[in-house]
N, C-alpha and C positions, 0 to 999 in steps of 0.2 A: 824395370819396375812395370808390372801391368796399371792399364787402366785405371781400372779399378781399384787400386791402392792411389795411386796420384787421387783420385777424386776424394777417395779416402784425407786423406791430408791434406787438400785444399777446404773440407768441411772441415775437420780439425781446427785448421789455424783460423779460418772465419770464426769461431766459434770458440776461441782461443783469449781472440780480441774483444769479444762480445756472446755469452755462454747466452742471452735471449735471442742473437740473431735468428731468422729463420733460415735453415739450409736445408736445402732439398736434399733428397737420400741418394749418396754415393750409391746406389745399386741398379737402382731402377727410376728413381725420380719422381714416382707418384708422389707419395708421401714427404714427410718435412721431420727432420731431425730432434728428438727432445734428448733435453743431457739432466745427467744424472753426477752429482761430485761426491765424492768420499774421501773425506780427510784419514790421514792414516794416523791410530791410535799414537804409534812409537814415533811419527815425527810429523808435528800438523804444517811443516813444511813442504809436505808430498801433500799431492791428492789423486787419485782416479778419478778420471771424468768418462762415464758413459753414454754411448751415442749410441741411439736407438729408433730406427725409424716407425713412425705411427703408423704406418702403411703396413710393411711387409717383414716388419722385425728386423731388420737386419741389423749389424751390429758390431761395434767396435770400440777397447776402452784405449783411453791418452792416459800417461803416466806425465802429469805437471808438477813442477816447483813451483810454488807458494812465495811469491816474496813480500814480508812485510813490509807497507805504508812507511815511507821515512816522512 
């Protein structure tokens, strides 16, 4: 695995635990992470989460399971 994928999913999971965290950008590190979630129409158990750094665009989505509140 490069780098840059590790760094990749260490923003992930930071941001996994806590979607306001601030994570710096797996690429370059100027800029700070904003996430984006999209529940999916056909199962609001799924969602895409996208991570988008302010800085320099870069970018990567997480495909998450939803689990509901017991």
């Amino acid at each position: 695995m490069t780098p840059s994928a590790t760094r990749w999913i260490e923003a992930a999971n930071a941001l996994a635990a806590n979607s306001s965290a601030i994570v710096a950008c797996p690429e370059g590190g100027d800029g700070n992470l904003t996430v984006h979630d999209e529940v999916f129409k056909d199962d609001p158990n799924m969602m895409e989460r996208y991570l988008v750094c302010d800085t320099c665009g870069a970018r990567n989505v997480v495909r998450v399971r939803v689990y509901p509140h017991a």
